[in-house]
C-alpha positions, 0 to 999 in steps of 0.5 A: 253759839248756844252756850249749851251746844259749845258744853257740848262740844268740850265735853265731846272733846274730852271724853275722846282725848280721854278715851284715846288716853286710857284705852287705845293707846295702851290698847296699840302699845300692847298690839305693837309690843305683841308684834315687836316680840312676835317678829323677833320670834321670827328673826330667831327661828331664821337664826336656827336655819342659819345654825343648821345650814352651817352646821350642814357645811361645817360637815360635809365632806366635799373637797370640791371648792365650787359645791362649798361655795355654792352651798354657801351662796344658796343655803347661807348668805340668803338666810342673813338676808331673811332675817335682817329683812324681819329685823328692819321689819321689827323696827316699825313695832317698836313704837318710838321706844329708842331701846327697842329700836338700838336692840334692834339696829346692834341685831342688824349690825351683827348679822351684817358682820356675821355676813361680812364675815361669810363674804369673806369665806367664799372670797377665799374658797374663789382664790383656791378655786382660781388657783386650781384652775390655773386662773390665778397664780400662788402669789395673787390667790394667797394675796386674796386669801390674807386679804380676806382674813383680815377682813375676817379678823376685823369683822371678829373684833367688831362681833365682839363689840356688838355682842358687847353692846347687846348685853349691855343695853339689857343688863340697863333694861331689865323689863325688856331683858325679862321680856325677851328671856321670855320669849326663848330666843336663839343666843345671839339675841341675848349677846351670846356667841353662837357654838357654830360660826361662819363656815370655817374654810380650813375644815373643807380645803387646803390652803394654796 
């Protein structure tokens, strides 16, 4: 082959590893950056409905077992799901940034508890309701009820860990930690407790 045509060809060759190096792949990392904080913008306001719909619970002055386990089954438990569907979403905008991807699986893994933690309330709420029902006696509706604050307990204990854990991994990143002050989210993405957490059973019902 002319030796000018394979100049050619290395020169071609370097200016596209070149071009790659210096202008499109800085170019993608800031595209997937954008879309890595704007999806966590997105998990954050999720985390405000979710707020707000236990708020709404905490405050309601139903006595009746079935509409709190209903409001919890049509106006919570799905909002955990949203926004840990964003976050699995999240992951692929992290460009291979193990950081990034270990912030995001201990966002995932609180949520995950937090929703244990729900799961666990309406266990309770369906032993009062079993009981007044007459479909369950004392002994076996109590039984649940301990049964389902342990799990409680141990979710809590667990939380910690977690939240633990998120503080951690930004006091040892502190670009990522300026990133994501940056974008105002809600506290639990900075390894912050809530004020509200899970419906709290004992502000709505009696114990069996």
């Amino acid at each position: 082959m002319n030796k000018k045509i394979i100049g050619a060809i290395i020169a071609l060759i370097i200016i596209v590893i070149a071009g790659y190096t210096f202008f499109y792949a800085p170019y993608q990392d800031n595209v997937l950056s954008e879309k890595y904080n704007a999806s966590l913008q997105n998990a954050s306001n999720i985390e405000k409905n979710i707020v707000t719909a236990t708020e709404k619970f905490n405050n309601q002055n139903s006595t009746d077992v079935d509409v709190l386990i209903n409001t919890i089954n049509n106006e919570v438990t799905p909002k955990y799901s949203e926004e840990i569907t964003v976050l699995n979403e999240t992951v692929n905008y992290a460009n291979n940034n193990q950081t990034k991807i270990n912030y995001i699986n201990n966002q995932t893994k609180r949520l995950e508890l937090e929703s244990k933690s729900l799961n666990a309330t309406v266990t309770m709420l369906n032993a009062i309701s079993q009981y007044v029902k007459g479909e369950k006696s004392g002994e076996d509706a109590q039984s649940s009820i301990n049964r389902a604050n342990i799990e409680m307990e141990d979710s809590a204990k667990e939380l910690e860990n977690i939240n633990e854990n998120i503080k951690q991994l930004l006091k040892d990143n502190p670009d990522l930690n300026q990133t994501l002050h940056g974008l105002n989210l809600e506290k639990p993405f900075y390894g912050e407790q809530r004020t509200l957490q899970t419906p709290n059973v004992a502000n709505n019902t009696t114990s069996v």
